[in-house]
Each structure stands twice: as structure tokens, then as C-alpha cells.
C-alpha positions as a Markdown table, in Angstrom:
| # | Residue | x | y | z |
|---|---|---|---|---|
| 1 | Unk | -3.1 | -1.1 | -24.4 |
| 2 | Unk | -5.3 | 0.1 | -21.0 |
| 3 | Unk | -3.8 | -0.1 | -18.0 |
| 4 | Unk | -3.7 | -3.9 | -16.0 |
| 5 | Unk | -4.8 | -3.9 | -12.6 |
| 6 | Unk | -3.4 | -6.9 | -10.8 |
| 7 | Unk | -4.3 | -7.6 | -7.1 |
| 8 | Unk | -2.3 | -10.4 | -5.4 |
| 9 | Unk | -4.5 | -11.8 | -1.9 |
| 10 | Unk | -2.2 | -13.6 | 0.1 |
| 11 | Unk | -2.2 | -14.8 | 3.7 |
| 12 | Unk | 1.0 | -14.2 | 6.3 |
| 13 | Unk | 4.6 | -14.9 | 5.6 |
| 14 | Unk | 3.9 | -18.5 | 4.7 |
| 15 | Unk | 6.3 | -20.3 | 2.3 |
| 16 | Unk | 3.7 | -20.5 | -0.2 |
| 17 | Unk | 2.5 | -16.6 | 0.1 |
| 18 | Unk | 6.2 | -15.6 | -0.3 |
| 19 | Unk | 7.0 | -17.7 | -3.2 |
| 20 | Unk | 3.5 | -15.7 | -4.3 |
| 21 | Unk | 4.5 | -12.6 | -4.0 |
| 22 | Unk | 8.2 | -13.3 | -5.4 |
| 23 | Unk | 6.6 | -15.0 | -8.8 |
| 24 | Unk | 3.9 | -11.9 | -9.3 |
| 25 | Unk | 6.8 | -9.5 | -8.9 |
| 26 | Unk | 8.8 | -11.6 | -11.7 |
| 27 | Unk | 5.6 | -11.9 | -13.7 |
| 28 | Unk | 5.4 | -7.9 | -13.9 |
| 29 | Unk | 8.4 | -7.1 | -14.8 |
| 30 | Unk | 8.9 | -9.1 | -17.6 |
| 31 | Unk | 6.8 | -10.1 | -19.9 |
| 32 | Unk | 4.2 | -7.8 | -22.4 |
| 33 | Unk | 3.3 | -6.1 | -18.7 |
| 34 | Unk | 6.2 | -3.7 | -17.6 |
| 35 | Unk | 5.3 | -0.2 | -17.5 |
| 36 | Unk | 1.3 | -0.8 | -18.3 |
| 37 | Unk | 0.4 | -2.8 | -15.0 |
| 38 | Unk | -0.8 | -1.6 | -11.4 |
| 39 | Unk | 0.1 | -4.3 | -9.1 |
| 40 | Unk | -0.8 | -4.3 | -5.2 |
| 41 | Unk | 0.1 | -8.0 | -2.7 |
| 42 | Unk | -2.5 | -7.7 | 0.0 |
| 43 | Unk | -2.1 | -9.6 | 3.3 |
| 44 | Unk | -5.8 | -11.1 | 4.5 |
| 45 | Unk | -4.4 | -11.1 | 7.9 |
| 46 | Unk | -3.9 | -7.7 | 8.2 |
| 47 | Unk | -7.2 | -6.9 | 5.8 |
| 48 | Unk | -9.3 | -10.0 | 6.6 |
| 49 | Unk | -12.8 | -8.0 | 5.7 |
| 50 | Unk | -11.2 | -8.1 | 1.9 |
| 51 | Unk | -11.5 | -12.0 | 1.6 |
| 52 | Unk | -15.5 | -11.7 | 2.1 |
| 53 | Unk | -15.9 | -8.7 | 0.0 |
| 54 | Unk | -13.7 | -10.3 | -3.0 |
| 55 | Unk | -15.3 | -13.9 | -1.9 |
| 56 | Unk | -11.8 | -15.3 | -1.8 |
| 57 | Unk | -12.1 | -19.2 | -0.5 |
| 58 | Unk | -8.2 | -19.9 | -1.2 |
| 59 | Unk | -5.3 | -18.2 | -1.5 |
| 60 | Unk | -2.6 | -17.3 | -2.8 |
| 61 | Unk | -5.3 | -15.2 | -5.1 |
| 62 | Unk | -4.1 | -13.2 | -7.8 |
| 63 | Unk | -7.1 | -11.3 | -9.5 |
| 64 | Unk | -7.0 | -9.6 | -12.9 |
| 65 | Unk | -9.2 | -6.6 | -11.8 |
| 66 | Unk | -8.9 | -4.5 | -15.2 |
| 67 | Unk | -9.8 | -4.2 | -17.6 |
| 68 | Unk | -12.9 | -6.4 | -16.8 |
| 69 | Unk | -14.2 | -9.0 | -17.2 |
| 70 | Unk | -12.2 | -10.3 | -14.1 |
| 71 | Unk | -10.1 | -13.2 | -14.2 |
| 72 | Unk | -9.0 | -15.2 | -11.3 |
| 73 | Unk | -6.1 | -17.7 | -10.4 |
| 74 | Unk | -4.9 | -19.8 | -7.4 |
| 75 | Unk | -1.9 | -20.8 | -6.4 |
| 76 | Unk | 1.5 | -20.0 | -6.7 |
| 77 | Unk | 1.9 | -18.4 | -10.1 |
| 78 | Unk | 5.2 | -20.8 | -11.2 |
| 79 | Unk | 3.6 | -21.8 | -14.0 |
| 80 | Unk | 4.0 | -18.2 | -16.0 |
| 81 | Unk | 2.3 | -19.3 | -19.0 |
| 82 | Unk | -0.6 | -21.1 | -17.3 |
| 83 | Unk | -0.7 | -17.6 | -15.4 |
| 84 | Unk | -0.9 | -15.4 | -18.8 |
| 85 | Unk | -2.8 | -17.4 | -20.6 |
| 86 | Unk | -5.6 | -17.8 | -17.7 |
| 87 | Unk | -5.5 | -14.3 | -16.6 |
| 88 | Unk | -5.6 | -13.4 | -20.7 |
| 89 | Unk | -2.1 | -11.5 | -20.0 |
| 90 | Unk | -0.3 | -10.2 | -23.3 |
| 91 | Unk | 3.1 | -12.5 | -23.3 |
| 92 | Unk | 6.0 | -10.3 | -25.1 |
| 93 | Unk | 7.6 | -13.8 | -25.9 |
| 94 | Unk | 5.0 | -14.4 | -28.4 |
| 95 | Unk | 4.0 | -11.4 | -29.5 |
């Protein structure tokens, strides 16, 4: 399998960003993705010339980067198999 490039757009230390950022972390480390992904949280408040450049209009973003096409999802990424199946993740569960 190539490598997964996963980039998570978030914005501050809001509730919502850290339950973000707690979910992706979850999300990596278990199913079909430990070991093959690359996964980087960026803050738009600290990189706020990324949200143009990516055309980001909401976030929490998390953006399937690699291998292309890209895939995009919004929100808080509880939903772990709305998350995989969207983002066309490999699930180990059902594998």
C-alpha cells in the first residue's frame, strides 16, 4: 500500500478543534493505517495563508492529500466509519 498523507486544518484550542485532533490521532493509530500514514494538525490561526491556498471554508478539515485524488471531510471525525469510508481509508476491521 503507498503511503497516506493526512492533513488535519483546525482553528485554536476550541472544543470542537480538540476533540479534532484527539479523534484523527485515534483514527491513525488503529485501523488498516498504523505505520503507512503521514499525519500533520495544522492551526489556521497560526498559518492563516493555508486556508486560502487549500480553499478551506470550514473547519475542522481533515484532507486526504495522497495518494490523489483528494478527499475532503468536515467536522469532528466521531463518526470513524463515515470518516474511512469518505476519505476511501482501508478499515483493518473489515479487511
Amino acid at each position: 500500500m503507498s503511503k497516506i498523507k493526512l492533513k488535519l486544518y483546525v482553528i485554536g484550542n476550541s472544543l470542537v478543534s480538540k476533540r479534532a485532533i484527539r479523534n484523527f490521532k485515534v483514527l491513525c493509530s488503529t485501523a488498516g493505517l498504523k505505520g503507512c500514514c503521514d499525519m500533520e494538525v495544522i492551526d489556521l490561526m497560526e498559518h492563516q495563508d493555508l486556508a486560502e491556498k487549500e480553499r478551506i471554508l470550514a473547519t475542522p478539515l481533515l484532507i486526504r492529500k495522497e495518494p490523489l485524488p483528494q478527499r475532503r471531510i468536515i467536522g469532528d471525525l466521531s463518526n470513524r466509519q463515515k470518516v474511512l469510508s469518505t476519505l476511501e481509508l482501508p478499515d483493518e476491521e473489515h479487511e
